[in-house]
C-alpha positions as CSV (number, residue, x, y, z in Angstrom):
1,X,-16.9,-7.9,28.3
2,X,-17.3,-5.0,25.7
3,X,-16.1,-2.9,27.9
4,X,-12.7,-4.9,28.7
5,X,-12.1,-5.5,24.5
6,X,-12.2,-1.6,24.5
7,X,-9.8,-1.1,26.4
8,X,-7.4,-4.1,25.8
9,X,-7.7,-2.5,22.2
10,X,-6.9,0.9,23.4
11,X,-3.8,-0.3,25.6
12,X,-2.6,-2.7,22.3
13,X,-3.0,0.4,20.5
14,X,-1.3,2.9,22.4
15,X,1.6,0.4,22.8
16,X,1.8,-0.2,19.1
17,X,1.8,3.0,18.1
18,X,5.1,4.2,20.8
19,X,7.0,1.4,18.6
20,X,5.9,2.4,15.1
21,X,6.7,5.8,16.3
22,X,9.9,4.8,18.0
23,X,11.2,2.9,14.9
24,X,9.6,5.8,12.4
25,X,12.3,7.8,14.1
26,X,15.3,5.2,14.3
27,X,18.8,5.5,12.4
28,X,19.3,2.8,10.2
29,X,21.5,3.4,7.9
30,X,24.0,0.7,8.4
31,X,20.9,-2.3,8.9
32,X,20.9,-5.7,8.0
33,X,18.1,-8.1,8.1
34,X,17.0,-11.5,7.8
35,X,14.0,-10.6,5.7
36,X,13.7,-7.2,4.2
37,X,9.7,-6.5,3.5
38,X,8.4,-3.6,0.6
39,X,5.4,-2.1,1.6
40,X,3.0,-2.0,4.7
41,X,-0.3,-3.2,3.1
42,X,-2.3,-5.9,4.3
43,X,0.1,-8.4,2.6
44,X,2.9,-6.8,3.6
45,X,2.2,-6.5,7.4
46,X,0.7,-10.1,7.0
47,X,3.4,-12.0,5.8
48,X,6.2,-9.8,8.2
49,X,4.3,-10.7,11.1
50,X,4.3,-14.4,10.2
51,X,7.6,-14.2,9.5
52,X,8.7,-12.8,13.1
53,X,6.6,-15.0,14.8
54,X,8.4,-17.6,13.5
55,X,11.4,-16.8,14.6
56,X,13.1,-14.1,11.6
57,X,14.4,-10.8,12.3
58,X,12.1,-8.7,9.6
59,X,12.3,-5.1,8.3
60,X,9.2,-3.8,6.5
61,X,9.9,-0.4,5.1
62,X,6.7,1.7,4.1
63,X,7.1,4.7,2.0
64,X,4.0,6.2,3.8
65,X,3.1,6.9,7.3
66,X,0.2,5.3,8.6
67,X,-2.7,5.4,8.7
68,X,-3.0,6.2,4.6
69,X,-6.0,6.5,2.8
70,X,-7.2,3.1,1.0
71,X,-10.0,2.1,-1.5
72,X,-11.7,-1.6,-0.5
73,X,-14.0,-1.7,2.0
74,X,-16.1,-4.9,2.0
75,X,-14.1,-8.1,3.2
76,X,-14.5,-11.4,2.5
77,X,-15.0,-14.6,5.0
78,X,-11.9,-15.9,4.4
79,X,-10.2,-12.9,6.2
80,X,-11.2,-13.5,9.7
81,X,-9.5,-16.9,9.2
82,X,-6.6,-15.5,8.0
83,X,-6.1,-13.2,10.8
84,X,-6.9,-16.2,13.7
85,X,-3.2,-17.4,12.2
86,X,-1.5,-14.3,13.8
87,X,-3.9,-14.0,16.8
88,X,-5.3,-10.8,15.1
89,X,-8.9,-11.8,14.6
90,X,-10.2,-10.1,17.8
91,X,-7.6,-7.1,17.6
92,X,-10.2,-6.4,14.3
93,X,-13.1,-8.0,15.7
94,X,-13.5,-5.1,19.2
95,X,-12.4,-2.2,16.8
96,X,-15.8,-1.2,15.9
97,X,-15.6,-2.1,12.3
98,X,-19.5,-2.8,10.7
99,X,-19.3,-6.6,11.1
100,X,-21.0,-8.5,8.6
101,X,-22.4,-11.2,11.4
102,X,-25.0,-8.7,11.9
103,X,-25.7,-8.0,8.1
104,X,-24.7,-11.1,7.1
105,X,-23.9,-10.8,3.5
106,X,-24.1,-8.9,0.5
107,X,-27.1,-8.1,-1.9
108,X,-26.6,-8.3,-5.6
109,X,-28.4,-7.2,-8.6
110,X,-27.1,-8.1,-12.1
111,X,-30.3,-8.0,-13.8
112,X,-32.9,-5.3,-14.2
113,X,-35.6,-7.4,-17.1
114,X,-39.2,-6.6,-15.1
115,X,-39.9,-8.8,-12.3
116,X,-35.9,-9.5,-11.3
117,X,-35.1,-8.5,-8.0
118,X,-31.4,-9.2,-6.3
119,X,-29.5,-12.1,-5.2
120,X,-28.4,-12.4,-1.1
121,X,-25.5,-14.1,-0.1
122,X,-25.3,-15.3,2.9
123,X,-21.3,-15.1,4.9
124,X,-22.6,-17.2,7.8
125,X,-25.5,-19.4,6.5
126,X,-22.9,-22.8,7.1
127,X,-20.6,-21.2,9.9
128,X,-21.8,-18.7,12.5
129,X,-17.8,-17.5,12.9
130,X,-17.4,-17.0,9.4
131,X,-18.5,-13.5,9.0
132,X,-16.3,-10.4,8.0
133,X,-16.5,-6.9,8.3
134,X,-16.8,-3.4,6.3
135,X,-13.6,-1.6,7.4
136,X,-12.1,2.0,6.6
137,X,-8.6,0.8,5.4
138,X,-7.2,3.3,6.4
139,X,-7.7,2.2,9.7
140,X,-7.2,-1.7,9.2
141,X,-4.4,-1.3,7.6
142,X,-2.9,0.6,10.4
143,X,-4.0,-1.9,12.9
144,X,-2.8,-4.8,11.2
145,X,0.9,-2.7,10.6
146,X,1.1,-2.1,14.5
147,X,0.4,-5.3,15.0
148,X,3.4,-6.5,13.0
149,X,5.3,-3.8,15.3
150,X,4.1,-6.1,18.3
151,X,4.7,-8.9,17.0
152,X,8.8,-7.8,16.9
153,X,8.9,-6.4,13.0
154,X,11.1,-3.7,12.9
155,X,8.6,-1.5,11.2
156,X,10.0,1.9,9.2
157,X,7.4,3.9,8.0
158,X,7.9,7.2,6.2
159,X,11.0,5.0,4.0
160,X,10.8,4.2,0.3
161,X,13.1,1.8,-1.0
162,X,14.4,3.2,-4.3
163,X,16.9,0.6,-5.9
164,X,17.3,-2.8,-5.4
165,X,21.1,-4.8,-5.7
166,X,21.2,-8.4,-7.3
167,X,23.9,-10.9,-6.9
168,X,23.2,-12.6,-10.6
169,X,19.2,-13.0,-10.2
170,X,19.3,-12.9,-6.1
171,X,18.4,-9.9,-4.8
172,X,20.4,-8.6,-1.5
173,X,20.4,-5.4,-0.6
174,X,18.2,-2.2,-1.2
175,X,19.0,1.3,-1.0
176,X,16.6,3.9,0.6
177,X,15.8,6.9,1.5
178,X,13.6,9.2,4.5
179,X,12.5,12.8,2.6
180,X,11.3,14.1,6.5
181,X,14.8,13.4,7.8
182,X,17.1,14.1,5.0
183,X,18.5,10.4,6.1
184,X,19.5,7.6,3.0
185,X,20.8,4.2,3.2
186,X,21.7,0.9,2.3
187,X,19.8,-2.3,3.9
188,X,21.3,-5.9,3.4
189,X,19.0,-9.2,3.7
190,X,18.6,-12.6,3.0
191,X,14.9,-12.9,1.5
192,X,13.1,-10.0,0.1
193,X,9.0,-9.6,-0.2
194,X,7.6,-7.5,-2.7
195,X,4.2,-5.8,-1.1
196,X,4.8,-2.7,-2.5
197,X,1.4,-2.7,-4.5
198,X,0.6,-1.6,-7.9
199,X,3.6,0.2,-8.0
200,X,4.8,-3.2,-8.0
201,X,9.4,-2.3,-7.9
202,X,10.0,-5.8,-8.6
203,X,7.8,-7.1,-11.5
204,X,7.4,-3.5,-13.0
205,X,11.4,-2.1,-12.3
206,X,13.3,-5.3,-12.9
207,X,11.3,-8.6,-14.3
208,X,9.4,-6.1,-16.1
209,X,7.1,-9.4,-16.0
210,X,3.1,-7.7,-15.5
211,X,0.4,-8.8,-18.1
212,X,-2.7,-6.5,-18.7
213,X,-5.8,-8.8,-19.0
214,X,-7.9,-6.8,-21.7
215,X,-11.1,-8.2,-20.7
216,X,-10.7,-5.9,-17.4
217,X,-9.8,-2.5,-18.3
218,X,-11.8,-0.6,-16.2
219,X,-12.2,3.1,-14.9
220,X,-13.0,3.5,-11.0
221,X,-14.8,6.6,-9.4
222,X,-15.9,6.9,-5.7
223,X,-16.4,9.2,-3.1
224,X,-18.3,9.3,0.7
225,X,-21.7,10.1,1.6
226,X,-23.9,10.7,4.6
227,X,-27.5,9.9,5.8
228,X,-27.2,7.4,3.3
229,X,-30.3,4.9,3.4
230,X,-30.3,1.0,4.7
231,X,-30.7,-1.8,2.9
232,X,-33.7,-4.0,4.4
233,X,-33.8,-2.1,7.9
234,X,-34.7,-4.2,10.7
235,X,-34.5,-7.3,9.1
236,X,-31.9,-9.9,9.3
237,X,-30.2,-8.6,6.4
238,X,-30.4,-4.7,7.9
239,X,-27.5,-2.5,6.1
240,X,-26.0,-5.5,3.8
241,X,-23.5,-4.0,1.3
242,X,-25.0,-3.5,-1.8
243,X,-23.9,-3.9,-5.8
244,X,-25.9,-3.4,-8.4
245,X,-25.6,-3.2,-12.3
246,X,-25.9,0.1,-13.9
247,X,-28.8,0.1,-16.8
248,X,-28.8,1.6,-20.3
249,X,-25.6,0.1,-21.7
250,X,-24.9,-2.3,-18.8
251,X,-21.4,-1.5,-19.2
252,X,-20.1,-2.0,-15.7
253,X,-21.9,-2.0,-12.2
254,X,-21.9,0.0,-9.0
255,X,-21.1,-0.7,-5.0
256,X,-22.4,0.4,-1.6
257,X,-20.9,-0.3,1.7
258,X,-21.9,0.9,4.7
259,X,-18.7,2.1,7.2
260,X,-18.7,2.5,11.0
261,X,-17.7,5.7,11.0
262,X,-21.4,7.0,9.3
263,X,-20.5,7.2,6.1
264,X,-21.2,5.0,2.6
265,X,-18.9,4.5,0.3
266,X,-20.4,4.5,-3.2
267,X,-18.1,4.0,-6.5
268,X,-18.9,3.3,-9.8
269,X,-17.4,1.2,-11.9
270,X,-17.3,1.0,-15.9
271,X,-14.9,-0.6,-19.0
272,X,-12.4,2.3,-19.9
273,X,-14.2,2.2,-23.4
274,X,-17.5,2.6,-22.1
275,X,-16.6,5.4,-19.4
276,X,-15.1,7.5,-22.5
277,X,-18.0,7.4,-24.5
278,X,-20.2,8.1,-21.5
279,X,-17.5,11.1,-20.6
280,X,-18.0,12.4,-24.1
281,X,-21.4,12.2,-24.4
282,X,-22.0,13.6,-20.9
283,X,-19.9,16.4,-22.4
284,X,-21.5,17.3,-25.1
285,X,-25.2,17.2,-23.7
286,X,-23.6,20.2,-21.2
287,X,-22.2,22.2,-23.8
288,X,-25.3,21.9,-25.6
289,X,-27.4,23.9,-22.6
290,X,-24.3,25.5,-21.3
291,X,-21.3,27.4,-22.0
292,X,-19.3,26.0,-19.0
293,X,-16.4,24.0,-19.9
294,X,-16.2,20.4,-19.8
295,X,-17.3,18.0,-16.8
296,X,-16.1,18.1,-13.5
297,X,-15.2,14.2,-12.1
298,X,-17.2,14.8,-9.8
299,X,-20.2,16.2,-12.0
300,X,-20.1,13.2,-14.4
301,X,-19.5,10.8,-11.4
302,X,-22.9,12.3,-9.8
303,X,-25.0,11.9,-13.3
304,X,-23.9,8.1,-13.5
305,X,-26.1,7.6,-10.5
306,X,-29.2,7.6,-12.7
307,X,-28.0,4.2,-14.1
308,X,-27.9,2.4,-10.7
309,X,-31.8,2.9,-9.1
310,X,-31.1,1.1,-6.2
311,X,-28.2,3.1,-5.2
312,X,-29.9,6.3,-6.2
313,X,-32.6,6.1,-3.8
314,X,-30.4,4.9,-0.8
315,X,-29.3,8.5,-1.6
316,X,-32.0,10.6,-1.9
317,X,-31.0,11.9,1.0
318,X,-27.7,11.6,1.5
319,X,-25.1,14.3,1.2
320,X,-21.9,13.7,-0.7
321,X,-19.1,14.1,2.0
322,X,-15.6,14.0,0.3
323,X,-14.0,14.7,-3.4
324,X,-14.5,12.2,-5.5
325,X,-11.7,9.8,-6.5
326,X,-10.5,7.6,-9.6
327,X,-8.5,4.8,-10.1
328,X,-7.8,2.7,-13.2
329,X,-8.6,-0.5,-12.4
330,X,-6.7,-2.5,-14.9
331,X,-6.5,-6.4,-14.2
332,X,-2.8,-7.7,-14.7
333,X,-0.5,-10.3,-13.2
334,X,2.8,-11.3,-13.7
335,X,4.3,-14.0,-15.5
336,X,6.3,-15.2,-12.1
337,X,5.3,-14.3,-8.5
338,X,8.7,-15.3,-6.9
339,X,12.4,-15.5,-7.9
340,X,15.9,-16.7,-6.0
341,X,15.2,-15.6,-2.6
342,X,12.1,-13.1,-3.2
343,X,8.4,-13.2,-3.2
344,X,5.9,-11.3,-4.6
345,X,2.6,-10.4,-2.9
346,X,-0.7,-9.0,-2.9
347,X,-1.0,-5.9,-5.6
348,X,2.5,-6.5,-6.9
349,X,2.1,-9.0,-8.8
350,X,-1.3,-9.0,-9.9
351,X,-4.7,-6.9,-9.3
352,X,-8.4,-8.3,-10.9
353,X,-11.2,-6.1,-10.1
354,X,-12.7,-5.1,-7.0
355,X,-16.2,-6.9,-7.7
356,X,-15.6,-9.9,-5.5
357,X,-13.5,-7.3,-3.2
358,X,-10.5,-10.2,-3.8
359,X,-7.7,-7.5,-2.9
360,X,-7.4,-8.5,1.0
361,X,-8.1,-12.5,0.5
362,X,-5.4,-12.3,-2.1
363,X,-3.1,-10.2,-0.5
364,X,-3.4,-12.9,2.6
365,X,-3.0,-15.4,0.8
366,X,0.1,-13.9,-0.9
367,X,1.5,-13.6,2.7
368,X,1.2,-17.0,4.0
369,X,2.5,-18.5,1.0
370,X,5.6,-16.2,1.0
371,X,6.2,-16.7,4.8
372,X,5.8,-20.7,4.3
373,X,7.8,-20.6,1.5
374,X,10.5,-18.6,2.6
375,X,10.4,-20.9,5.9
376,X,10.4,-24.3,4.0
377,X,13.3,-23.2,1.9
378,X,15.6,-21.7,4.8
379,X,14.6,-25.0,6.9
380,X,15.7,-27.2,4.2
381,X,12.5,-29.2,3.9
382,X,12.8,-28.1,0.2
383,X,15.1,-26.8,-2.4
384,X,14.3,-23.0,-3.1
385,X,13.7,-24.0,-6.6
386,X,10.5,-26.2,-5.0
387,X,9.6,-23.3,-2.4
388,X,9.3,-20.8,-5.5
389,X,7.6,-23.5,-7.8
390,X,4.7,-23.8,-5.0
391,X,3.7,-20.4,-4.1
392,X,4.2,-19.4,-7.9
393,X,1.2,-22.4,-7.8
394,X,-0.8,-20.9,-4.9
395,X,-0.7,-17.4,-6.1
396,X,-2.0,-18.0,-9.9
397,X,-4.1,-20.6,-8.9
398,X,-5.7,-17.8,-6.2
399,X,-5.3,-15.1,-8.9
400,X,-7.0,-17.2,-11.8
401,X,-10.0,-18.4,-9.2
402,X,-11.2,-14.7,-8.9
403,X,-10.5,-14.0,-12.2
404,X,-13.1,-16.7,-13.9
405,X,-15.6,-16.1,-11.3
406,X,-15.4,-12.2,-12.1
407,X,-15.7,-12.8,-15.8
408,X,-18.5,-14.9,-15.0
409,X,-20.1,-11.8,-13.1
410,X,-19.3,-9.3,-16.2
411,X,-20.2,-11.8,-19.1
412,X,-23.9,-11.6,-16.8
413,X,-23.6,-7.8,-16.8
414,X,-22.5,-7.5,-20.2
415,X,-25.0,-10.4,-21.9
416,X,-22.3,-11.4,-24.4
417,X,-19.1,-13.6,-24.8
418,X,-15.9,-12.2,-24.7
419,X,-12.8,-14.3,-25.7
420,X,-10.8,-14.3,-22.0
421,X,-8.5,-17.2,-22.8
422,X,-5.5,-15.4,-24.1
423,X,-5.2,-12.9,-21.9
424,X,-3.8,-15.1,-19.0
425,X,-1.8,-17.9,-18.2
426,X,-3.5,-21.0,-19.7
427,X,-1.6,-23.7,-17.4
428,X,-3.3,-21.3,-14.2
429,X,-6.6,-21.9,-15.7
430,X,-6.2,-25.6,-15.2
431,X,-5.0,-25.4,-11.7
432,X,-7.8,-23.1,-10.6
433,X,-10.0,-25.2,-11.5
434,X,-9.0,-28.8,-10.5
435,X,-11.4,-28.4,-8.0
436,X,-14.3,-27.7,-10.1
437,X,-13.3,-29.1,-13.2
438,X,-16.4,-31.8,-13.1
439,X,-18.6,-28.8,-13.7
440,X,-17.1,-27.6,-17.0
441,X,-15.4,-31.0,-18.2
442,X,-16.9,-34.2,-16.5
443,X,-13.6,-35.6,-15.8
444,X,-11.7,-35.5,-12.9
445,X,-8.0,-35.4,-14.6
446,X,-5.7,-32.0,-14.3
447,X,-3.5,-33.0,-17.3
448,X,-4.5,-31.1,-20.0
449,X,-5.1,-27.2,-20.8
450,X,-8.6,-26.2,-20.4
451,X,-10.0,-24.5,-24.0
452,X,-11.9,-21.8,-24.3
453,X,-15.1,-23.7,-24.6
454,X,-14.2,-25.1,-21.4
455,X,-13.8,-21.7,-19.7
456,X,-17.0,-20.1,-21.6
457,X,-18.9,-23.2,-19.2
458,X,-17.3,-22.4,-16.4
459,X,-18.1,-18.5,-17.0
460,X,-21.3,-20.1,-17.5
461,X,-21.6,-21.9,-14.3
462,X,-20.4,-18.8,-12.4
463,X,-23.2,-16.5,-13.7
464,X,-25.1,-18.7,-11.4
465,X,-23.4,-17.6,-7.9
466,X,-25.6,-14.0,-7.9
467,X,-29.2,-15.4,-9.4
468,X,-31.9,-14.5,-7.0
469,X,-32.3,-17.2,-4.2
470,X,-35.7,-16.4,-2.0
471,X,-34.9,-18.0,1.3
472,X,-38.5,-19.1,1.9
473,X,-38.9,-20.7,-1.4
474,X,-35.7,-22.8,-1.0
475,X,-37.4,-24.5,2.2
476,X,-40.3,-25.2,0.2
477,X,-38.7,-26.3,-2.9
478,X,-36.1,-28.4,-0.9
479,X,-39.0,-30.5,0.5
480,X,-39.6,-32.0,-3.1
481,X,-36.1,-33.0,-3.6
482,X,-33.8,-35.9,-3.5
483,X,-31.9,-34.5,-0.2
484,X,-28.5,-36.2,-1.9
485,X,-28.6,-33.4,-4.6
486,X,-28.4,-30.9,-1.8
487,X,-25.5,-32.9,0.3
488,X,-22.1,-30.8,1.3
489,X,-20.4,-33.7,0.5
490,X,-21.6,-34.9,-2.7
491,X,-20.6,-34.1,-6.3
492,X,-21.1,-30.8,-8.0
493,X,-23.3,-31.1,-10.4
494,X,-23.7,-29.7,-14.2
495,X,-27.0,-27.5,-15.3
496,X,-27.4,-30.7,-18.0
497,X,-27.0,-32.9,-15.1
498,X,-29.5,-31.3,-13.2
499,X,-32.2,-31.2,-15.9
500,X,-31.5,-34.8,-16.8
501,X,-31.9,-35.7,-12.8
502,X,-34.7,-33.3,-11.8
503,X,-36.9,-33.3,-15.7
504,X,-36.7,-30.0,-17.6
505,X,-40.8,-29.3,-16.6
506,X,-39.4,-28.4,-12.8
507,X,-38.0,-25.7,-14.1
508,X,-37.9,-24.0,-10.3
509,X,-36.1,-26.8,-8.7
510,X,-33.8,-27.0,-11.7
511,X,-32.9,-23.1,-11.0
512,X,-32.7,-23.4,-7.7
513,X,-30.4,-26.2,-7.8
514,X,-28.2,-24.6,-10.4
515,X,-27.8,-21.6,-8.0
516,X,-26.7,-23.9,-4.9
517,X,-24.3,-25.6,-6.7
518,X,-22.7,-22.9,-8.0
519,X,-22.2,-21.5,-5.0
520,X,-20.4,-24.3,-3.6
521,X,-17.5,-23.8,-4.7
522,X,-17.5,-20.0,-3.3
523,X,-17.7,-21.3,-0.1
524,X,-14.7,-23.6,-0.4
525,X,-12.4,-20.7,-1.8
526,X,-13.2,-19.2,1.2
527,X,-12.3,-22.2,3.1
528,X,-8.6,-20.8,4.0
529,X,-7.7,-23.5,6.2
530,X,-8.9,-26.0,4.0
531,X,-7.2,-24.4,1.0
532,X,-3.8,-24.5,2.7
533,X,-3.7,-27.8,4.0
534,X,-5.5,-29.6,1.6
535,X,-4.6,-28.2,-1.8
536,X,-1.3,-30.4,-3.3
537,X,1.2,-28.1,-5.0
538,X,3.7,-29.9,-6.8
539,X,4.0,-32.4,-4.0
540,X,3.7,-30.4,-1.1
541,X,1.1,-28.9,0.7
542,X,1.5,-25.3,2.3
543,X,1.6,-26.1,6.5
544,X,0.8,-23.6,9.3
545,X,-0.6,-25.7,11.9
546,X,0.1,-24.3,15.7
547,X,1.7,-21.2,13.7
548,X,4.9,-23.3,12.9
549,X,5.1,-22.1,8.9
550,X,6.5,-24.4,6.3
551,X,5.9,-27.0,3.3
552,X,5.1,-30.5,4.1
553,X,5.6,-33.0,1.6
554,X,2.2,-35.0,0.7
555,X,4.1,-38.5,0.6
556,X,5.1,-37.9,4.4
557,X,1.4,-37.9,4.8
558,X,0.0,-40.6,3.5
């Protein structure tokens, strides 16, 4: 059977890559499209292939050719359902990609008091088919773009669109150009999709819409290693990805994922503030024993492994393999994610951090709620002014998600509050958490604007999702408990809850409970199915059952 998925894959992939190449090479400088697509990413590719499977003619212009270097590694469940939408689930599943069904997690340390030891979370513990993999982007990415070539996208790579033409506020037509042929154009359409990533030509060029979240300014620096050491070898949790907290001024945190191809990727990742001060510092001590100029990226990227343990002895004897890169990863969004006849998607719109690795889950989710969307409008089943309204919904609600349970994860790393509330949409806030609003307000209503209080307990309640869980102690510990307080189905409970229920003298059971709990909600944001068919968006809820894309109104099911 291995054998077979090998070589359907190599067949898929030879015949992918004659049409990329074909269409790479194709005049089109008089086109017109239904659907004109920016950018070749994961939510580009995603929501073009949706698109012409449901019956659009789609252009997706890419200003690189593929495969392209890309940063974010470690995916999350919620991917593998995604892709089962466009039948692209075991395209990525027989590539060879590190699959995390066989490490089936990720390991986490926030905390390095004496005695603490890391957090494991579990991708499969509830659904055997729910685990992900470590990819090299460069190659996802390409599968997932030859995909959308098979699936009848007219895919240009090598094309960057450089100006865009608005009738009043509807976009419909963009002018481009092809540096390796010499070639420029003009390209008409109906609906436009902004994937063009942090670059971002709609929100950035025109809207000039993006908001920088100053909680999250923070400076990126990675490279590749080999002979890299394993996390738990032979065990059931054998060469988990690993993230860890750097020590000393606990000013940002570190990750390391194991790839396919041998290599680890290890970054580091610190506040701009903090990675200035440590710059200068670093600096200084050199000039002090040296009269070599200041520090190499590479040089200060190579002392900052002292403050992550862990990571440093997985590389005691590894050997650095690449130049090391950087990235500022500064969390914005936009004030708008769609317009008359356009969407925006994945990094276009908005970026958070890559702690959670959120970047391909959003950028999914980006590209199913553009394609249903777009659908739902052209179909009628809603006014464009509706179809905009609901994945404007979908997209900050997703966006705002991440964001509080990220802030969560630094308040833990930093040990202090940090006022977060007015550096986003407040009104997103509320619909992010409608689902989890009992935890931080004890009411079940979605009417009002949550305050900061409110957020500061639901920052809270998220420093909860990476406390240290031992597997073995959970079965005993569960044994002593109500089984009702560990029930799927039940309510989420509070930490005051919980120590009213269980008595404040358990203080083990009351932990562990805390933990679970908050980590219910993790799983459910991973639910994508549920997410999409479930979740009520000004009236409608976002349909893609049998791969027929649209908007379904909730009153027609009831």
């Amino acid at each position: 059977m291995q054998i077979w998925h090998a070589k359907l894959n190599q067949w898929y992939s030879i015949l992918t890559s004659l049409l990329c190449l074909n269409l790479t090479h194709f005049n089109c400088s008089a086109l017109k499209t239904e659907v004109l697509v920016i950018g070749g990413g994961p939510a580009g590719s995603y929501a073009a292939t949706l698109l012409a499977r449901n019956g659009f003619s789609v252009t997706l212009m890419e200003r690189d050719v593929f495969p392209r270097y890309h940063v974010g590694e470690s995916l999350v469940p919620s991917v593998r359902q995604f892709l089962s939408i466009v039948e692209a689930d075991q395209i990525i599943s027989s590539h060879g990609f590190i699959p995390k069904a066989c490490s089936p997690g990720s390991a986490v340390k926030l905390v390095h008091t004496p005695g603490s030891r890391e957090s494991y979370t579990d991708f499969i513990a509830e659904d055997p088919e729910n685990g992900a993999w470590n990819v090299i982007r460069s190659e996802f990415d390409d599968i997932l773009l030859k995909h959308s070539a098979a699936s009848g996208v007219i895919v240009l790579e090598g094309v960057r669109v450089t100006k865009l033409h608005f009738d009043t506020e509807r976009p419909t037509s963009a002018d481009w150009e092809r540096h390796s042929a010499g070639e420029k154009g003009t390209i008409r359409f109906e609906w436009l999709v902004d994937a063009s990533g942090r670059s971002g030509i709609v929100s950035t060029q025109y809207l000039r819409n993006r908001h920088f979240n100053d909680s999250l300014r923070n400076i990126a620096c990675w490279g590749y290693w080999a002979g890299g050491g394993v996390y738990l070898p032979g065990t059931k949790r054998h060469n988990a990805p690993w993230f860890e907290a750097l020590t000393g001024t606990f000013s940002g945190w570190a990750w390391y994922i194991p790839l396919h191809d041998g290599t680890t990727s290890v970054g580091i990742v610190m506040s701009e503030r903090a990675s200035s001060a440590k710059r200068r510092a670093f600096n200084e001590s050199r000039n002090n024993i040296s009269s070599a100029p200041t520090s190499s990226l590479t040089e200060f990227y190579l002392d900052q492994i002292q403050f992550v343990p862990q990571v440093g002895e997985f590389l005691n004897n590894a050997t650095l393999k690449s130049n090391i890169r950087s990235a500022s990863d500064y969390s914005y969004s936009a004030q708008a994610y769609s317009g008359d006849h356009f969407r925006l998607v994945g990094d276009a719109p908005a970026f958070i951090d890559p702690f959670f690795s959120s970047g391909v889950h959003l950028a999914f989710t980006g590209g199913l709620a553009a394609a249903c969307t777009i659908a739902a409008s052209r179909d009628q089943t809603c006014s464009e002014q509706q179809a905009r309204k609901v994945h404007d919904l979908k997209i900050g609600t997703a966006y705002t998600r991440f964001l509080v349970l990220i802030l969560g994860i630094y308040k833990q790393i930093q040990s202090q509050n940090e006022p977060v509330l007015h550096d986003v949409d407040e009104a997103n806030f509320d619909r992010a958490f409608s689902f989890i609003r009992p935890i931080i307000q004890g009411a079940s209503d979605v009417g009002k604007e949550l305050t900061e209080d409110e957020v500061q307990k639901a920052m809270d309640f998220c420093t909860n999702i990476y406390a240290p869980v031992d597997p073995d102690q959970f079965k005993i510990v569960r044994e002593r408990i109500d089984p009702q307080l560990l029930a799927k189905d039940g309510p989420i409970l509070l930490p005051d809850d919980i120590s009213n229920i269980v008595g404040p003298q358990d203080e083990e059971v009351v932990n562990l409970l805390k933990r679970y709990h908050a980590r219910r909600p993790l799983r459910e944001l991973f639910d994508t199915h549920g997410h999409f068919s479930h979740e009520e968006l000004d009236g409608f809820v976002i349909s893609c059952e049998g791969g027929r894309l649209g908007l379904a109104a909730v009153k027609d099911q009831k």
